[in-house]
C-alpha positions in Angstrom: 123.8 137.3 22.8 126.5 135.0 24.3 127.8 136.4 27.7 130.9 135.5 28.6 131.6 135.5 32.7 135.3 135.6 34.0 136.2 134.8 37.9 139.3 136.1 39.1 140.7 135.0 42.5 140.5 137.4 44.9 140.5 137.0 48.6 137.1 136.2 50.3 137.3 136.8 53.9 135.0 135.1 56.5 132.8 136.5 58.4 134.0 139.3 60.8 132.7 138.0 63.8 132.5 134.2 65.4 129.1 135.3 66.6 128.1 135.5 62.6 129.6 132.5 61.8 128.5 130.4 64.4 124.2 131.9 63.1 124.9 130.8 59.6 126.3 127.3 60.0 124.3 126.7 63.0 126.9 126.5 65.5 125.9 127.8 68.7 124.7 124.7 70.4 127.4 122.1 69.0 130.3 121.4 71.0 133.6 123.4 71.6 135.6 120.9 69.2 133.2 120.2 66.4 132.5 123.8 66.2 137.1 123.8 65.9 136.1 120.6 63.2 133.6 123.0 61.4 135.4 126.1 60.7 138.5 124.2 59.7 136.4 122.7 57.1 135.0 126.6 56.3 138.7 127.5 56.2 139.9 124.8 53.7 136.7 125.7 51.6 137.8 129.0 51.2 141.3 128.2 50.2 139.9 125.5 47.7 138.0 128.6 46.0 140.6 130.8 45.9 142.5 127.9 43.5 139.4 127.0 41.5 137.1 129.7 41.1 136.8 131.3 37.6 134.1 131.1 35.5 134.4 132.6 31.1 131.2 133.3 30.0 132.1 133.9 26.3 129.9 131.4 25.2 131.6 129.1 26.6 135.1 129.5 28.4 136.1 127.8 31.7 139.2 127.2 34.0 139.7 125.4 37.1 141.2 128.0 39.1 138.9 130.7 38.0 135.9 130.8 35.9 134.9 132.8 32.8 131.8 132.7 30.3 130.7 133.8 27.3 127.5 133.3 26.3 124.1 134.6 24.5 121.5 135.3 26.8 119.0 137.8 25.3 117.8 135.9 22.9 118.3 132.0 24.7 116.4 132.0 27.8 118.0 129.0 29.1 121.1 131.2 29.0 119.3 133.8 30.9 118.1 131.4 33.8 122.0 130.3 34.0 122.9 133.5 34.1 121.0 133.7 37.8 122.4 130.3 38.9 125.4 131.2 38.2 125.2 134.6 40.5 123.4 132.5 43.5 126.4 130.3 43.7 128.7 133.5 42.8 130.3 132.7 46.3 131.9 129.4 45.5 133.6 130.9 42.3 135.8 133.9 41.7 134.1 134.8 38.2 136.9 137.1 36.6 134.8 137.8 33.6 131.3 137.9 31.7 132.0 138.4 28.4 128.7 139.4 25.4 129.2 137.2 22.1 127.3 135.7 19.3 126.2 132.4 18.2 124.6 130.3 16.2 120.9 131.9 16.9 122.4 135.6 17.1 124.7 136.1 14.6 125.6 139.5 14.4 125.0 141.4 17.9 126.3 141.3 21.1 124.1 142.6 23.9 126.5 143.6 27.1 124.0 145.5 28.6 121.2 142.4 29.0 123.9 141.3 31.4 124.1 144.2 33.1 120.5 144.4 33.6 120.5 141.3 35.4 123.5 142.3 37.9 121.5 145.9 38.2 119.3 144.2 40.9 122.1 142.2 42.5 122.4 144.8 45.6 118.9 143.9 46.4 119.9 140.4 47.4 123.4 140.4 47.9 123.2 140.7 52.3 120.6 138.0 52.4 122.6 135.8 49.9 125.9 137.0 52.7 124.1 135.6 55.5 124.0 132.5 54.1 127.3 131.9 53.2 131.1 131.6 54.2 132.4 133.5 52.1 131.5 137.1 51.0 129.6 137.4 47.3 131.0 139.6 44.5 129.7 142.8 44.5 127.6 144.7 42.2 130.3 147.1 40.7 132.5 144.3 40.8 130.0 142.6 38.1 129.5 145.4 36.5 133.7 145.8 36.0 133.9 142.6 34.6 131.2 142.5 32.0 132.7 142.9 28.7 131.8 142.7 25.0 133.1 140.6 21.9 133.2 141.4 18.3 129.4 141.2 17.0 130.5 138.8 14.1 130.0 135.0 13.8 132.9 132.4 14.6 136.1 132.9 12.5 134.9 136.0 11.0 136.1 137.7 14.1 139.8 137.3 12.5 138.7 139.5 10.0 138.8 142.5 12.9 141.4 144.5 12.7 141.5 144.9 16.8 141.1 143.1 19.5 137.6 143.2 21.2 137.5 144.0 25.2 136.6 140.3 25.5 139.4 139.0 24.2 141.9 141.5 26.0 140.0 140.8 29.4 140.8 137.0 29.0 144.4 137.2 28.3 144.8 139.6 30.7 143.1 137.4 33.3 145.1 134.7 32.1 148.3 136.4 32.6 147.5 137.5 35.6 147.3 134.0 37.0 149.1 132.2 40.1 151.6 129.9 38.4 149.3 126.9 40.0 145.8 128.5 39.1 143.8 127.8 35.8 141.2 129.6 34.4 137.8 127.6 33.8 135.8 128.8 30.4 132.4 128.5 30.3 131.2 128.7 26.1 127.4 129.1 25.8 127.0 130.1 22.6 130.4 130.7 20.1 133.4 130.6 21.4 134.5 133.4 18.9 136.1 135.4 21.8 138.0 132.7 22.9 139.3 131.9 19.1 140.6 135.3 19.2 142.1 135.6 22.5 144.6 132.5 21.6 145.2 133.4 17.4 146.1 136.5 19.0 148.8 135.2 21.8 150.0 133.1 19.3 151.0 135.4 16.5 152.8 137.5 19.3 154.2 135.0 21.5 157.0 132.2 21.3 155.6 128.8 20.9 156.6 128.0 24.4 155.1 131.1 26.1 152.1 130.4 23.8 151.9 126.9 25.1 152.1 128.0 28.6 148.8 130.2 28.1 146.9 127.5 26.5 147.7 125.1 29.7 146.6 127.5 31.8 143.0 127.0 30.1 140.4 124.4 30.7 137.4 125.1 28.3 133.5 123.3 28.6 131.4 124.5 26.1 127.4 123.7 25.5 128.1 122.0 22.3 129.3 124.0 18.7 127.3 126.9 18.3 129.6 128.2 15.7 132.7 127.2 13.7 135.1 128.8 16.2 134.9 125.9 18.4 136.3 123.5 15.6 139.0 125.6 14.6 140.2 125.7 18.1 140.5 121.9 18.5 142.2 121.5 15.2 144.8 124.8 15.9 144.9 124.1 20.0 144.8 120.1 20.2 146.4 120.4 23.7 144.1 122.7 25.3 141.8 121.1 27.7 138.0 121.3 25.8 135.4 119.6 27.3 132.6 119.6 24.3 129.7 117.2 23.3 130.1 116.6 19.5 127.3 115.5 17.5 125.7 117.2 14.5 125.1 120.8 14.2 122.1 121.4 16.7 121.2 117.8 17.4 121.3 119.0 20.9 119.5 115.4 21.9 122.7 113.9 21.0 124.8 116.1 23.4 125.8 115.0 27.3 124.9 118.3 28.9 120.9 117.8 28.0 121.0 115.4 31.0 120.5 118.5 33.5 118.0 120.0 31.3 115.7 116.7 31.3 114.8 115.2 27.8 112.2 112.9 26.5 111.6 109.8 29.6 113.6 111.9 32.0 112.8 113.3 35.9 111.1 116.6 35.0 109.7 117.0 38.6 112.7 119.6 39.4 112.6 121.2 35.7 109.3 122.0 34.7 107.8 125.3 35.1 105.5 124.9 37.9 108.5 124.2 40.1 110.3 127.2 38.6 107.3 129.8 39.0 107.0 128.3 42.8 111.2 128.3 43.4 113.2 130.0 40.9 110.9 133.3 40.0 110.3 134.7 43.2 112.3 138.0 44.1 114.2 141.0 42.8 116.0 138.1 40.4 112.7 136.3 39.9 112.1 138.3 36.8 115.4 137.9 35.4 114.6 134.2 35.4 112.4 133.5 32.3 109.4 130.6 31.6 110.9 127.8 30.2 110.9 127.0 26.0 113.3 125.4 24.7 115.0 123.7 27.7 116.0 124.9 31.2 119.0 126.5 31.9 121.1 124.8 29.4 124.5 126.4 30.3 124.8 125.7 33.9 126.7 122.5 33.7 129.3 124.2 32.8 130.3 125.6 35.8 128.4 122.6 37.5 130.7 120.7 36.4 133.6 122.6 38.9 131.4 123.3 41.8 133.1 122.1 45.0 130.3 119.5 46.5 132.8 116.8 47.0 131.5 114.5 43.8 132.6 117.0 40.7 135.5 115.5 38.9 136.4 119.0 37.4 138.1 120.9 40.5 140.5 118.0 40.5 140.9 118.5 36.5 139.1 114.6 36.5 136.2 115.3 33.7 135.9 111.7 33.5 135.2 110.9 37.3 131.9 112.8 36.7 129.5 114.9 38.7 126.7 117.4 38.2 128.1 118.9 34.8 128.5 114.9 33.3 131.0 112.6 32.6 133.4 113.1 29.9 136.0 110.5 28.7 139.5 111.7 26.9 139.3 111.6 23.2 142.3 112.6 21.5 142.9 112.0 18.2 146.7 114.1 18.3 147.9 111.6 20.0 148.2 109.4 17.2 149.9 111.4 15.6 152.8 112.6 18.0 155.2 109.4 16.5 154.9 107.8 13.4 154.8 104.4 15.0 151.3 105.2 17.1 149.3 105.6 14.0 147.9 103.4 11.1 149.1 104.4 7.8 148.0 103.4 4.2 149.5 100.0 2.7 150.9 101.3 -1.0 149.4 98.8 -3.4 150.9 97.6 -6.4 149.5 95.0 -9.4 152.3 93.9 -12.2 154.3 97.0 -10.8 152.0 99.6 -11.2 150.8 101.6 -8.2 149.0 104.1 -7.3 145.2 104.9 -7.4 144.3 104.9 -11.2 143.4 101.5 -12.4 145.2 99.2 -15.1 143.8 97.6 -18.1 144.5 94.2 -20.4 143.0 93.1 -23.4 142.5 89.4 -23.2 141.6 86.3 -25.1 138.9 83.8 -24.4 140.4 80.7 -22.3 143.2 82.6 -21.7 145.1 82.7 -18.2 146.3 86.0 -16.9 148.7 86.8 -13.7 148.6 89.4 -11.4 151.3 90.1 -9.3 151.0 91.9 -5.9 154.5 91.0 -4.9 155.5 95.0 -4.9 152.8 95.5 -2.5 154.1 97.1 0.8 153.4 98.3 4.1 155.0 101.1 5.6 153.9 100.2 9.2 156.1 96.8 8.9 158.3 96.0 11.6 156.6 98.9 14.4 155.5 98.1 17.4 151.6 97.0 17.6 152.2 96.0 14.0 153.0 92.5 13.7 150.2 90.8 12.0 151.1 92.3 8.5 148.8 92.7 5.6 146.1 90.9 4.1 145.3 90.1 0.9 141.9 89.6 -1.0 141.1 89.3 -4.9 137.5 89.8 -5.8 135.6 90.2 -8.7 133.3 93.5 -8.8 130.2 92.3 -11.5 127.9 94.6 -11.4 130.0 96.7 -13.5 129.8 94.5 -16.0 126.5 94.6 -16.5 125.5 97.0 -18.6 121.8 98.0 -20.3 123.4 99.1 -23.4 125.0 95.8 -24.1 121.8 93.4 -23.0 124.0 91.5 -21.1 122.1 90.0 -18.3 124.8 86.7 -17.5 128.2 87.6 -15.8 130.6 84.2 -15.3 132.3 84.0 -12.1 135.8 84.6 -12.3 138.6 82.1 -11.0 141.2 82.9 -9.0 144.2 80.5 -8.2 146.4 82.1 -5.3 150.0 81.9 -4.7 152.4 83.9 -3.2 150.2 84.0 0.4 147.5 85.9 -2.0 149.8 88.2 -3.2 149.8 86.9 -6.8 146.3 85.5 -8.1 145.8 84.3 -12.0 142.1 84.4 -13.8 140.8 82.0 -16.3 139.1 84.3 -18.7 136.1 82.5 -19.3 135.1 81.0 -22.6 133.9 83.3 -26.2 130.5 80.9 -25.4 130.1 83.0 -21.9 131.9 86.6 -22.8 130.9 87.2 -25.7 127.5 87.2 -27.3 126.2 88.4 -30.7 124.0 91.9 -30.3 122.0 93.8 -33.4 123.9 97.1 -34.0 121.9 99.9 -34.6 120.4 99.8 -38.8 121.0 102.7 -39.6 124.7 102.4 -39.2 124.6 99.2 -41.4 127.0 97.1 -39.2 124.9 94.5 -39.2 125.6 92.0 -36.2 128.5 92.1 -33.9 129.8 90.4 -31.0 130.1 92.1 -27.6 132.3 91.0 -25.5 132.4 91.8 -21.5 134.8 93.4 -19.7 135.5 92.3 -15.8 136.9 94.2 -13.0 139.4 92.7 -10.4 139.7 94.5 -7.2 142.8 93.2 -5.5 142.1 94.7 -1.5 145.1 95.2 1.2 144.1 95.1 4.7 147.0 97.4 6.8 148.4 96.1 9.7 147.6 99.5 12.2 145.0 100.0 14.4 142.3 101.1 12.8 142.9 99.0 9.6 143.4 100.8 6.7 142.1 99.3 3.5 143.4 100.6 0.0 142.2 98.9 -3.5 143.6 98.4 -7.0 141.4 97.9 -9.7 141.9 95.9 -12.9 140.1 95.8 -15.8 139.9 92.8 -18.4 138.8 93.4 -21.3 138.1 90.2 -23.7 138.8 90.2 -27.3 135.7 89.7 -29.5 136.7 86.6 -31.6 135.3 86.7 -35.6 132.2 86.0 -36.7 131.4 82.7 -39.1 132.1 84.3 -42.6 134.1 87.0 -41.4 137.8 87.1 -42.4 140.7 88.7 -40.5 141.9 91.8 -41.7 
């Protein structure tokens, strides 16, 4: 099951009393002024929550105002052990939702009430966890109002449903609901299904522009592809903000985020399970935090990656400055594609006037001298910027498939090519009857007696674009050599 955790902002007051305030951060023996120094750094905490604190828990959904998952815990217990880091650090986000969805692993249920079961115990802890911090913790029934469900299908199957799930209502409601200067951080751990929904959904009722205003308002870091929702929402959504590792389908080795779960070579000191029995699975959440199997809590960079510790790049919406959740360059293949002149196009190649992709064929003569023309050759990136080198031109002979088993022929001349035209016209000396053709036995029950075979070569003529990356496009064309007469035959 994929829980999916939203964070609305709501306001967190301090404590009630200095006398509280000054026991938590240790204040009582510090001076008059840095004790001033101290809660105006409290207070400027606080306000930075209240602008980046929501945390999507739909397998995957996050935003840098508030914070929202969706994720698959019952049957992942890395997702599980998240799941409680996420609620110990509750107070630096304001999670507006948790919402259940599948994934990869768990394809066809959604399991709402393993979250609940978790947050069941919360009231057990929540005072202590109080005492400790700045800023009050979300309450249990608060939790429990935010913990919603998604279709129990897998990936784009869910636009199959013929209503919306209470998942994807909760996050465009939460989205709507936003400060015109807040965002909404999505945390995907498993499929990101919900989140698929939610925005084919505002944008089959909503202008493009109010649609575009929803999808800026989103800022998505998901634990890899877990399902082919998370594809179909780069391709549909290239603008929105998706932070994703992506590598083959579960080559999890290959992804950025394994770098908190420790890998082959790394630190394990802090994530094997002796530490975790001695530190993690002690209290009324102890049990809710399973032994280790597969990894350790997998999912928590994602909302790593916005916790306000003063190195996190992702409360300043700066991915690639890096921090506890990674470092993520931009890779954006749209925006090649915004204006004709920022991308690298096909050149359209042409032999003797003939274009296009099939190939062309000649029947030639021994010692014979044929031209080929490239001179129609063009390139439809001429003359934009970035563009200047022009094409390239190469003629080559392709032998092997000339060599055939069914004609015995083991010898393939070498082809001459005399350029002109800065390559763009080449002729070939057709080699000798000596060298292209040689006498084979036809089969005897035919009665043919002996023939000549005679080769055929291939010329690939190759035209190197002029964009950035190169685009190479070929034109093949085959010679085929007349088989000259046999002593004693006669022409017909």
């Amino acid at each position: 099951m994929a829980p999916a955790i939203a964070l609305q902002q709501k306001s967190r007051p301090f404590y009630p009393n200095r006398q509280s305030l000054e026991a938590s951060w240790g204040l009582r023996s510090l001076p008059h002024s840095i004790s001033k120094a101290k809660q105006s750094c409290l207070r400027f905490a606080e306000r930075h929550l209240l602008t980046s604190s929501l945390i999507d828990a739909i397998e995957g959904h996050f935003t840098a105002d508030r914070e929202e998952l969706i994720n698959n815990i019952t049957n992942e217990p890395d997702d599980s052990m998240s799941l409680v880091r996420l609620l110990l650090h509750s107070d630096q986000y304001n999670i507006t939702g948790i919402v259940a969805t599948t994934s990869y692993w768990l394809n066809s249920t959604v399991r709402p009430e393993a979250i609940l079961n978790t947050t069941n115990v919360w009231d057990q802890v929540l005072d202590k966890l109080n005492l400790h911090s700045a800023v009050e913790f979300p309450t249990k029934a608060y939790l429990k109002s935010i913990v919603k469900a998604g279709h129990p299908v897998y990936g784009t199957d869910v636009f199959k449903e013929k209503t919306l799930s209470e998942g994807a209502k909760h996050l465009i409601d939460v989205v709507d609901g936003l400060p015109e200067d807040e965002m909404l951080h999505v945390g995907g751990w498993g499929g990101v299904q919900t989140l698929a929904e939610a925005l084919k959904y505002v944008r089959s009722t909503r202008k493009p522009q109010q649609t575009d205003d929803f999808v800026s308002k989103l800022r998505l870091y998901t634990i890899s592809d877990q399902d082919n929702a998370g594809p179909w929402i780069r391709f549909n959504f290239p603008r929105l903000h998706y932070i994703a590792s992506i590598h083959g389908f579960n080559a999890y080795t290959e992804a950025t985020w394994t770098g908190f779960s420790g890998g082959v070579g790394s630190d394990t000191s802090l994530t094997n399970q002796e530490y975790s029995t001695k530190n993690f699975q002690i209290g009324p959440l102890g049990p809710y935090y399973p032994d280790i199997r597969y990894s350790m809590e997998g999912d928590t960079p994602t909302f790593l990656h916005t916790m306000v510790n003063g190195i996190n790049g992702g409360p300043e919406d700066h991915p690639e400055w890096g921090g506890w959740g990674g470092r993520y360059d931009l890779v954006d293949p749209s925006r090649q594609t915004l204006h004709y002149s920022a991308g690298s196009h096909s050149p359209i190649v042409s032999v003797n006037n003939s274009c296009g992709s099939n190939h062309i064929s000649y029947t030639v003569n021994p010692l014979e001298t044929i031209t080929l023309s490239g001179l129609s050759t063009y390139d439809p990136d001429e003359g934009l910027p970035g563009h200047s080198n022009g094409l390239e031109y190469s003629w080559w002979q392709y032998k092997e498939p000339s060599a055939t088993m069914d004609t015995g022929v083991q010898h393939i001349p070498t082809l001459n090519f005399t350029l002109s035209e800065r390559g763009k016209v080449a002729s070939v000396k057709i080699p000798s009857a000596e060298e292209a053709c040689i006498p084979v036995q036809a089969d005897a029950n035919v009665g043919m007696g002996i023939q000549k075979t005679c080769q055929q070569y291939h010329v690939i003529f190759e035209v190197k674009g002029s964009g950035e990356p190169p685009i190479r496009r070929y034109k093949r064309v085959i010679l085929k050599v007349r088989s000259p007469l046999l002593d004693g035959e006669e022409e017909v």
